[in-house]
C-alpha positions in Angstrom: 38.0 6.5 101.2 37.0 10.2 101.1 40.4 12.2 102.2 40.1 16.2 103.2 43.2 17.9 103.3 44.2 21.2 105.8 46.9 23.3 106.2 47.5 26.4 108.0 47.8 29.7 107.3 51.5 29.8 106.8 51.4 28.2 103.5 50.2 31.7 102.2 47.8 29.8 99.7 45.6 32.5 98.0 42.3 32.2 99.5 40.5 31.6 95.6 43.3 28.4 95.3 42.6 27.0 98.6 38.7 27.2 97.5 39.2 25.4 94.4 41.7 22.8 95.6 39.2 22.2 98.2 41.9 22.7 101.6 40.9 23.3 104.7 43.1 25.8 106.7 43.7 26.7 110.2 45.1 30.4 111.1 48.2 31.1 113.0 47.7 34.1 115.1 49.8 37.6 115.1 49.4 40.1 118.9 49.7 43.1 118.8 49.3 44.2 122.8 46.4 43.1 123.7 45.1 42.3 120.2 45.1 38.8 118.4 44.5 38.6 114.4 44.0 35.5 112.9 46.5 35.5 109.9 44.9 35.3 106.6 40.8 35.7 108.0 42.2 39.3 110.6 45.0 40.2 108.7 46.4 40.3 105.4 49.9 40.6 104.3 50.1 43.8 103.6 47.8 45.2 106.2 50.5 43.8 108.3 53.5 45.5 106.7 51.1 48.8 107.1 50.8 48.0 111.0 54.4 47.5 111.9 55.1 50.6 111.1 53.6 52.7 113.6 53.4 50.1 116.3 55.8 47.1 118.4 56.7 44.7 116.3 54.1 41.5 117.4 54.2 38.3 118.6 52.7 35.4 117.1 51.3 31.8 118.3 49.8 28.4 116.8 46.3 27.7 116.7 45.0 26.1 119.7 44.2 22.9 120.2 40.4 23.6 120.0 40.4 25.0 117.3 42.0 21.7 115.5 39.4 19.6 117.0 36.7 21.9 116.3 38.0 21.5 112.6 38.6 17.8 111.9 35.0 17.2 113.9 33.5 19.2 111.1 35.5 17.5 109.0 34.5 13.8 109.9 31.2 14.5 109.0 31.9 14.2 105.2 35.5 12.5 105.3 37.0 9.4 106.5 40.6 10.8 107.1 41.8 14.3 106.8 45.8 15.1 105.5 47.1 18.1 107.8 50.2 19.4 106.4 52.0 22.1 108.8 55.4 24.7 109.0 58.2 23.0 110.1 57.8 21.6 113.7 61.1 22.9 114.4 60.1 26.4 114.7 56.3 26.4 115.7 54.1 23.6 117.6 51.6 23.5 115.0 52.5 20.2 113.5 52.2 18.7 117.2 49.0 20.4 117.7 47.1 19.0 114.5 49.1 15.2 116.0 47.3 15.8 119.4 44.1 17.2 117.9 43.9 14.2 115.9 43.7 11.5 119.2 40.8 13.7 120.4 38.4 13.3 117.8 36.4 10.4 116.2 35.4 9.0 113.0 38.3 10.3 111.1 41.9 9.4 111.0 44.1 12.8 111.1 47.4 12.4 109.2 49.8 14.9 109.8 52.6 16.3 107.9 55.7 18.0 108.5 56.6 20.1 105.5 60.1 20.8 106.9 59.4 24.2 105.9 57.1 26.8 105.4 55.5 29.3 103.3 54.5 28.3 99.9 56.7 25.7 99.6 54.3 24.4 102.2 51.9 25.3 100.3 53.0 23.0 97.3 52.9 19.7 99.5 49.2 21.0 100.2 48.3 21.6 97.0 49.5 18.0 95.6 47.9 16.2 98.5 44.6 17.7 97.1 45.1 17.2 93.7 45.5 12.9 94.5 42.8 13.2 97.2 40.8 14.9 94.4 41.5 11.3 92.7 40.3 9.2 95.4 44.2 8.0 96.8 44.4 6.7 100.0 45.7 8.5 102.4 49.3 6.4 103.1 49.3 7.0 99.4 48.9 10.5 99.4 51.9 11.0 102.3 54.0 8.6 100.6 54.0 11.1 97.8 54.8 13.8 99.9 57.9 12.3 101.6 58.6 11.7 97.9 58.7 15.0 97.0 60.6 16.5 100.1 63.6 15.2 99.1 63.3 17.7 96.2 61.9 20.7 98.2 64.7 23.5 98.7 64.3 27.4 99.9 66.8 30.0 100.4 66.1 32.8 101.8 67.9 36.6 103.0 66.7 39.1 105.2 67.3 42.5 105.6 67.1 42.8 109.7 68.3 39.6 111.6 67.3 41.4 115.0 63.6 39.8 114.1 65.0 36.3 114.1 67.5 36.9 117.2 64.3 38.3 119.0 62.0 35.5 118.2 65.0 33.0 119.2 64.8 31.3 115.2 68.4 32.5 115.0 71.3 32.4 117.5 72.3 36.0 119.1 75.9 35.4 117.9 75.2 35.0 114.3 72.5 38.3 114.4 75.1 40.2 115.8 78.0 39.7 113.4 75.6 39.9 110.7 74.4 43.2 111.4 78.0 44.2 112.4 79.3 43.3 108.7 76.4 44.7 107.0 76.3 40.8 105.6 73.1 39.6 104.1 73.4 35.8 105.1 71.3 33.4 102.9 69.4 31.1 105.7 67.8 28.0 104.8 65.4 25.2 106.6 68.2 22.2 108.2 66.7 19.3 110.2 63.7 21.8 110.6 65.2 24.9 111.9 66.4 28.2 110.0 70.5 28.1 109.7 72.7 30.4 108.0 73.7 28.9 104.6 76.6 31.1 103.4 77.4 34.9 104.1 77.0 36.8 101.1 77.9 41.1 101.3 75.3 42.6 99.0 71.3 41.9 98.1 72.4 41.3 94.7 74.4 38.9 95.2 72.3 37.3 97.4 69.9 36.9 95.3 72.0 35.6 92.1 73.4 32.9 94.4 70.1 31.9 95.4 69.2 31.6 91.0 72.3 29.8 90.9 71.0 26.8 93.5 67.6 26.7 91.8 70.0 26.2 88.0 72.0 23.6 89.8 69.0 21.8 90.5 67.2 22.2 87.3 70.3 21.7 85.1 69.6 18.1 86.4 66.7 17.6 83.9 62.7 17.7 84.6 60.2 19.8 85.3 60.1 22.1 88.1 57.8 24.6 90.4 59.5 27.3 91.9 58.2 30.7 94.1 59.1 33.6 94.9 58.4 34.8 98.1 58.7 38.3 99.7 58.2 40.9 102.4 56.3 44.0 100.9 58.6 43.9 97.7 56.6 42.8 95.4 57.5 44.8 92.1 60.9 43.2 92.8 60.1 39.8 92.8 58.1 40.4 89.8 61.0 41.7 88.4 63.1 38.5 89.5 60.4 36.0 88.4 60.8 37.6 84.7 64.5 37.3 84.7 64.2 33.8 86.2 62.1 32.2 83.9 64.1 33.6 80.9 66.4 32.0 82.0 64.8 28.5 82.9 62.4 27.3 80.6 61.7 24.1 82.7 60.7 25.9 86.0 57.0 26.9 86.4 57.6 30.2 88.3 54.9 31.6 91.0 54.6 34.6 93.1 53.8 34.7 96.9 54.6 36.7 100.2 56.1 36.4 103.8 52.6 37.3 105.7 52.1 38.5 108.6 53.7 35.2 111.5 56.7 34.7 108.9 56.8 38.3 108.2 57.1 39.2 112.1 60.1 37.1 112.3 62.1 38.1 109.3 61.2 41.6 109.0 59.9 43.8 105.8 62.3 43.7 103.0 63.5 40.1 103.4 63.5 37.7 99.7 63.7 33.8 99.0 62.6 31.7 96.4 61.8 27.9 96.7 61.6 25.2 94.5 60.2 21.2 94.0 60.2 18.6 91.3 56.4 18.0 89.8 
C-alpha cells in the first residue's frame, strides 16, 4: 500500500525537509483586514514579526474544507491512503476538517491525526510517519507508531504578552490578567489538548532553566531523544540555549524552529519553548 503523508502549516517544517521527506502540507491562514496570507506559501515567519509591528495584530483561520479535498483528490491519484497529522484539535478545527475532508473523496483512505500539539513537535510525528511510509508500512502501522510516541511528546512554553492568548480565547481572562498584573512569566503547556498554565515562574530565566530541567528529568531516564527549540523572532537566543542544552545532554538531538505567523499571532513576539520526544 502506497501511503502519502500531510500536515499543515503549523508544524513549521522547513520547506527543503518537507520536500525531501516527501509531506504534503496544507496552509493555515493569517488576516490582516481585509487581507488573507496563507502561512508558510504568503507569509514567512519573520515577514510576520516585520508586519505586526506597524499594523492590528491579525486573525487567523484553518484551511477550508476545499482545500483538503482538493488535496487528498490529487493525492489518490498516486496513493492508496494518505496520513494527515494536525495541531491540536483543541485549539483549531483543522484536525476535523482533514476527518470531514476525508468522507468526501474517493479512492484513498484519509487517516487523521491529532498531534495533541503543535509546532514542531507536530512536525516530528510528521516527519516519522514519512520515514515508515518511506518503507512501505501500512497505514494502521504507521498511527500505531504515533500514538506510541505521544506518550513521550512534551513542550513547555512562556510568553512574554498573555493579552495575545486572552484575546484569541486560548487562555482564560482571569489567568491573563494576574499574569500581567505580577509581571509573572507562566510556563503553559498542551493538557487534554488545550494550552494551561503549568507553574508561575517570576523571571525569563528562570523560566527557561525550569523548562531544561523537565527535558533532564525526562532524559535522565535513559535513551535517545529529539528535542526543539522554538521561538518568536529570538532566534540568536535560542541558538544560544540550544548550545548550552546540548552540553549539557549528550543524548538529546537538539533542533531549531520558530512560532510562525498563526502560533505567533496568538503568543506574541518574544515568547520561547522547547519540546522534546523519544526516537
Amino acid at each position: 500500500m502506497k501511503t502519502a503523508v500531510v500536515t499543515d502549516s503549523t508544524a513549521y517544517i522547513p520547506k527543503e525537509m518537507r520536500k525531501k521527506a516527501n509531506i504534503h502540507m496544507i496552509p493555515l491562514n493569517v488576516i490582516f483586514g481585509d487581507e488573507v496570507y496563507q502561512e508558510e506559501i504568503d507569509i514567512t515567519w519573520d515577514q510576520f514579526y516585520e508586519e505586526v509591528k506597524t499594523k492590528e495584530l491579525p486573525t487567523t483561520s484553518q484551511p477550508p474544507i476545499g482545500q483538503f479535498v482538493e488535496l487528498f483528490e490529487n493525492l489518490a491519484e498516486d496513493y492508496d491512503a494518505v496520513i494527515s497529522v494536525h495541531l491540536s484539535s483543541g485549539i483549531s478545527g483543522t484536525y476535523q476538517g482533514a476527518i470531514t475532508a476525508g468522507t468526501m473523496v474517493e479512492g484513498i483512505k484519509v487517516y487523521a491525526f491529532d498531534s495533541e500539539i503543535s509546532c514542531m513537535v507536530q512536525g516530528f510525528y510528521a516527519l516519522e510517519a514519512a520515514e515508515w511510509a518511506e518503507r512501505g508500512e501500512d497505514p494502521e502501522v504507521i498511527i500505531a507508531r504515533l500514538e506510541e510516541l505521544k506518550a513521550t511528546a512534551r513542550a513547555y512554553f512562556m510568553v512574554d504578552d498573555l493579552s495575545h492568548l486572552q484575546r484569541g480565547g486560548r487562555l482564560s481572562g482571569a489567568a491573563a490578567f494576574f499574569g500581567s498584573l505580577l509581571q509573572v512569566k507562566p510556563l503553559l503547556h498542551f493538557e487534554n489538548k488545550v494550552i494551561v498554565p503549568f507553574e508561575k515562574i517570576r523571571t525569563r530565566k528562570k523560566a527557561l532553566k525550569r523548562i531544561a530541567d523537565l527535558l533532564g528529568e525526562d532524559a535522565a531516564k535513559g535513551g535517545q531523544y529529539r528535542a526543539v527549540i522554538i521561538h518568536a523572532n529570538r532566534e540568536q537566543e535560542a541558538l544560544e540555549w540550544r548550545d548550552e542544552l546540548a552540553a549539557m545532554y549528550p543524548n538529546v538531538e537538539f533542533s531549531i524552529s520558530y512560532f510562525g505567523a498563526v502560533i505567533g499571532t496568538h503568543l506574541g513576539e518574544g515568547s520561547m519553548g522547547m519540546g522534546w520526544m523519544k526516537k
